[in-house]
C-alpha positions as CSV (number, residue, x, y, z in Angstrom):
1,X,-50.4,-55.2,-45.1
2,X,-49.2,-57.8,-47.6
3,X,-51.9,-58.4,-50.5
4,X,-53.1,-61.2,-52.6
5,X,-51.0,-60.7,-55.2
6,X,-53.4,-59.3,-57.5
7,X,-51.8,-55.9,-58.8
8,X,-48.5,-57.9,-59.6
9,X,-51.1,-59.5,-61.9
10,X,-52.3,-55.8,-63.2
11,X,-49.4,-54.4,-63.8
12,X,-47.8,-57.1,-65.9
13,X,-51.0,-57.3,-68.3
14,X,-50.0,-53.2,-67.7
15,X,-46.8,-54.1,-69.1
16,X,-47.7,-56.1,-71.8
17,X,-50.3,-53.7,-73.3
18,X,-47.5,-51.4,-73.1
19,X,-45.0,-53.3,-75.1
20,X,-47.8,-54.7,-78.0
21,X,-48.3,-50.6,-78.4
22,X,-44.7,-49.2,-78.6
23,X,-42.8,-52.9,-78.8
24,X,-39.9,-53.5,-76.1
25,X,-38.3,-50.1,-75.8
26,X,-34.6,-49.8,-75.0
27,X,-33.4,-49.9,-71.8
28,X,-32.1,-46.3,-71.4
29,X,-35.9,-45.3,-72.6
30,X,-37.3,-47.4,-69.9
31,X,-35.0,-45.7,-67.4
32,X,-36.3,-42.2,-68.6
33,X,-39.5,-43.4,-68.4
34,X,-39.3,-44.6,-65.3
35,X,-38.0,-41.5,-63.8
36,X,-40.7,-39.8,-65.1
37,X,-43.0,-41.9,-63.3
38,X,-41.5,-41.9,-60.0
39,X,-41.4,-38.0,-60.0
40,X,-45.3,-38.9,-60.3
41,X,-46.0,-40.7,-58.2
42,X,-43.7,-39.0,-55.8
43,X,-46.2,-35.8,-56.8
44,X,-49.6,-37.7,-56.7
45,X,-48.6,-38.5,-52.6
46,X,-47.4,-35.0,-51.9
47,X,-50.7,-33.7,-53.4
48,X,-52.5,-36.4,-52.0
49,X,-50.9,-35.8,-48.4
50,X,-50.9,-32.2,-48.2
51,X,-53.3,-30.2,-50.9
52,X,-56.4,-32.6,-50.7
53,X,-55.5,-34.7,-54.2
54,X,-56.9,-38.0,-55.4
55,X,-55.5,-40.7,-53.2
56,X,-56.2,-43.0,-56.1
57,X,-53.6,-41.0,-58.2
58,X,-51.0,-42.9,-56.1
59,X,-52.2,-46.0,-57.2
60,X,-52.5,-45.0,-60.8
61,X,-48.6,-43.8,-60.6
62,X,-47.6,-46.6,-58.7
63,X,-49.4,-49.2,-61.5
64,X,-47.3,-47.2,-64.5
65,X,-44.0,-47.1,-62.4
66,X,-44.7,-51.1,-61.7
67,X,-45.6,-51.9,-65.7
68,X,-42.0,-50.4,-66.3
69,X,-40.3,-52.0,-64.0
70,X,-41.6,-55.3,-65.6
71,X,-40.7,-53.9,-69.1
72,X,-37.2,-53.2,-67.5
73,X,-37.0,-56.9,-66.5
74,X,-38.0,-57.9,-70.2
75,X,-35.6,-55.8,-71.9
76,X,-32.7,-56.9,-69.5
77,X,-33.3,-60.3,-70.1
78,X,-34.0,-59.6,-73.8
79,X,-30.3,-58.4,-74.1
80,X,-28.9,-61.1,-71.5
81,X,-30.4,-63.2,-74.1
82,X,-26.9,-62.9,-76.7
83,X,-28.3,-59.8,-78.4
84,X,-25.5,-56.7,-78.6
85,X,-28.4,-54.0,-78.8
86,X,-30.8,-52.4,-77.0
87,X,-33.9,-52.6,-79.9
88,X,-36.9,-54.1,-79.9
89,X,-37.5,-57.5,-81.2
90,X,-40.7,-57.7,-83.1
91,X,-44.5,-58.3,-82.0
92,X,-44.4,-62.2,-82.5
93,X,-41.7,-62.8,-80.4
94,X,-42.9,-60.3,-77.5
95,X,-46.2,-62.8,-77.8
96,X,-44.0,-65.6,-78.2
97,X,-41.8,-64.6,-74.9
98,X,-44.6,-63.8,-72.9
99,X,-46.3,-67.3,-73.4
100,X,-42.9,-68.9,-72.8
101,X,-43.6,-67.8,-68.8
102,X,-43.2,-64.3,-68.3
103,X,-45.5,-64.1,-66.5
104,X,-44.0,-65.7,-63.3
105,X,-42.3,-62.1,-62.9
């Protein structure tokens, strides 16, 4: 069943807490990352399905997988942007990008 909306909301202030800790991460990192996650999340239902787990687990893997998705976003359009590398731009402009309407992701 289709929600309000309100973990799209979560996960991008997930995102952005993510990105004022370790700055925009490259996007082969992000990748990696999000592999990681999804081998997670893909554990966190097996457990949760089979061996009695935390459901909530999935959730908690499914909100990390979703904050890198958006980070992928960012760093996509970060390099779409004119830039020829994958690094980080500083703090004030992830701020500065982020108020400019990121949040519309």
């Amino acid at each position: 069943m289709p929600s309000d909306g309100a973990e799209h909301v979560e996960w991008w202030e997930k995102a952005s807490n993510n990105v004022e800790k370790w700055g925009l991460q490259d996007v082969p990192t992000l990748l990696l990352a999000m592999q990681e996650e999804m081998g997670e999340l893909e554990q966190a239902h097996l457990e949760a399905r089979d061996e009695d787990g935390d459901p909530e687990r999935v959730g908690d893997e499914l909100a990390d997988l979703a904050a890198l998705c958006f980070q992928l976003q960012w760093a996509l359009n970060y390099r779409s942007l004119g830039t020829d590398t994958d690094q980080p731009h500083s703090q004030s402009e992830n701020s500065t990008r982020r108020e400019g309407g990121e949040q519309g992701r």
